[in-house]
C-alpha positions as CSV (number, residue, x, y, z in Angstrom):
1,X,0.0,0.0,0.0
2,X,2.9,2.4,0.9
3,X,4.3,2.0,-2.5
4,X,0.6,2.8,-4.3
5,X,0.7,6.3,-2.1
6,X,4.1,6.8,-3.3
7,X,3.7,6.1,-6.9
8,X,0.6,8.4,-6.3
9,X,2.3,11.2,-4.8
10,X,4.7,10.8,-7.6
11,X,2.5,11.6,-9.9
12,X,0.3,14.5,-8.6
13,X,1.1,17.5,-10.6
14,X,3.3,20.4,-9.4
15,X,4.1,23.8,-11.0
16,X,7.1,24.1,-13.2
17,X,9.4,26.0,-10.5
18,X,8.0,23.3,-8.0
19,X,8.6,20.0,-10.4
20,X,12.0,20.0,-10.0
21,X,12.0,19.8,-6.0
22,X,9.8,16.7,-6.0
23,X,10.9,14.0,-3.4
24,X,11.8,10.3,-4.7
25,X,9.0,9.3,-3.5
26,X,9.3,5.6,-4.7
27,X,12.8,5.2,-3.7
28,X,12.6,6.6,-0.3
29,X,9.8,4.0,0.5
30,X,11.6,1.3,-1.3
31,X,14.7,2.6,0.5
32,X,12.8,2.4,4.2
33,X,11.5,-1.3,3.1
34,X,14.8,-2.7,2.2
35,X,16.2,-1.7,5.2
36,X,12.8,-2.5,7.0
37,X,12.1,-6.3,5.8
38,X,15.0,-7.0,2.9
39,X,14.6,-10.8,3.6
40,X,10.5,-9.6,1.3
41,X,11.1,-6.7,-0.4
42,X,14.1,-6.6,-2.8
43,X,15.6,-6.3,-5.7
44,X,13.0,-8.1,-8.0
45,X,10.5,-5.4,-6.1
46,X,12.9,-2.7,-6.9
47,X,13.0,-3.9,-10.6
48,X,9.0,-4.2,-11.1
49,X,8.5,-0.7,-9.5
50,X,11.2,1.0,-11.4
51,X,9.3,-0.8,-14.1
52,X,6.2,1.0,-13.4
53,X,7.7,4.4,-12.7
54,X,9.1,4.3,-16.6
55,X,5.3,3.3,-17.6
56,X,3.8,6.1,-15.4
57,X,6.9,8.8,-16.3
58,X,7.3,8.2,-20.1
59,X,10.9,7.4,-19.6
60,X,13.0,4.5,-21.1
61,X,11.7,1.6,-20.4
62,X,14.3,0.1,-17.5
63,X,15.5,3.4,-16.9
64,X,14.2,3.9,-13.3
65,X,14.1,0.1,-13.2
66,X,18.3,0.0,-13.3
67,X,18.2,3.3,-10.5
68,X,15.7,1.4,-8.2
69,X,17.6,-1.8,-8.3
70,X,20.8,0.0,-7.6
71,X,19.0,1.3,-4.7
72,X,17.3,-2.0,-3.3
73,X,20.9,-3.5,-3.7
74,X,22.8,-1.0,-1.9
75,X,20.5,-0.9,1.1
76,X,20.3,-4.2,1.7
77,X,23.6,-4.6,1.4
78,X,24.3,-1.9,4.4
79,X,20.8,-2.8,5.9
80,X,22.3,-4.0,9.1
81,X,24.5,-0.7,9.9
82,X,21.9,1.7,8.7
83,X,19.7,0.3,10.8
84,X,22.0,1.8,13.6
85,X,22.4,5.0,12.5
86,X,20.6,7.8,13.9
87,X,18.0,9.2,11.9
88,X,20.1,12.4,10.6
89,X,23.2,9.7,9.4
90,X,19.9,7.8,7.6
91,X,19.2,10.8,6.4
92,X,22.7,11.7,4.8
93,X,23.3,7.9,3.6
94,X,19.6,8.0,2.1
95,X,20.8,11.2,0.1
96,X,23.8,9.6,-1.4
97,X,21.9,6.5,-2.5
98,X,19.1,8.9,-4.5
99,X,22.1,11.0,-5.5
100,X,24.2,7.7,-7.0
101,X,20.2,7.1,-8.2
102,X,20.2,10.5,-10.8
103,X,23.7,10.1,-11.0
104,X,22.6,6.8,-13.2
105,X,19.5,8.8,-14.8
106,X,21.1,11.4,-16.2
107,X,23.9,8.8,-17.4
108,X,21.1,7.1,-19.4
109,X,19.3,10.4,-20.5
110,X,23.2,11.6,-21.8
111,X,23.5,8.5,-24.0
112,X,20.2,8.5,-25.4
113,X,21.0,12.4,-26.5
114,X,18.7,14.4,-24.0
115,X,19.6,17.4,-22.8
116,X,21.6,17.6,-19.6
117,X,19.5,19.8,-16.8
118,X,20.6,22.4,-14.4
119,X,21.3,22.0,-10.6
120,X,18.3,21.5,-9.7
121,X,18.1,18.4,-10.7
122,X,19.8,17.0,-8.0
123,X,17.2,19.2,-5.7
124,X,15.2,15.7,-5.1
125,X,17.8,14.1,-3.5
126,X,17.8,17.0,-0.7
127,X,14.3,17.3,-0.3
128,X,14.1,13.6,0.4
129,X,17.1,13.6,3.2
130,X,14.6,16.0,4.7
131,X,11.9,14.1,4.6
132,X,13.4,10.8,5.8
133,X,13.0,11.1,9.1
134,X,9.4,11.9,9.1
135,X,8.9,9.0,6.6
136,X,11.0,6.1,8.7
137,X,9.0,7.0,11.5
138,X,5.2,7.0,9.9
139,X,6.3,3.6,8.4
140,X,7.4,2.3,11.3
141,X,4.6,3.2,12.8
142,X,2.5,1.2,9.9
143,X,4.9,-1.7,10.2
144,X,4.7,-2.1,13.3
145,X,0.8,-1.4,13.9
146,X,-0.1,-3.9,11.0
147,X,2.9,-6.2,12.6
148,X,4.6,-6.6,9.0
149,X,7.9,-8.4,9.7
């Protein structure tokens, strides 16, 4: 269900000074499930909803696939020692995953001959560190009230 939100929230429309500043929503749920339950939710997960984000975003398909699985594969990888961390080193280890993430988008976008952007296209990988916190503890709270483990 958290990924359906997400998914959703990824594609509510923003204004054009706003779109830019979007949080991965996808990957920071993916990211909190990984480390959450990585033993259910994986990389085949990551792959099918990178999958869905090329559908729903018009991009090459197994664009966003290749980012999310990157993602899933890196957190569970570290799951055990990011669990540890406090919520503000989550926060900074969570930005370098969705930076490494566009860092592979806009490797794609380059060889297929689009355009390269401005800074703020790294701006979602900011606005997610700041919303990490919030997010770990609302899903944890939905884990742990719908005793997912």
């Amino acid at each position: 269900m958290s990924f359906m939100v997400a998914i959703m929230l990824t594609a509510i429309p923003l204004p054009d000074w706003a779109g830019n500043w979007r949080p991965a929503w996808v990957a920071i749920v993916l990211i909190y499930w990984c480390m959450a339950i990585p033993d259910r939710i994986g990389i085949c997960v990551a792959w099918f909803l990178g999958l869905l984000l090329d559908v729903q975003q018009g991009t090459v398909l197994g664009q966003n696939a290749l980012g999310m699985t990157v993602i899933a594969f890196l957190t569970i990888t570290s799951y055990q020692r990011m669990r540890v961390y406090p919520l503000a080193q989550q926060a900074v280890l969570v930005c370098f995953y969705l930076l490494l993430y566009k860092l592979i988008m806009l490797w794609i976008s380059g060889y297929l001959g689009i355009s390269t952007r401005d800074w703020t296209y790294w701006m979602p990988a900011i606005t997610s560190m700041v919303l990490w916190p919030w997010l770990f503890i609302i899903l944890r709270d939905v884990r742990r009230k719908y005793n997912i483990f």
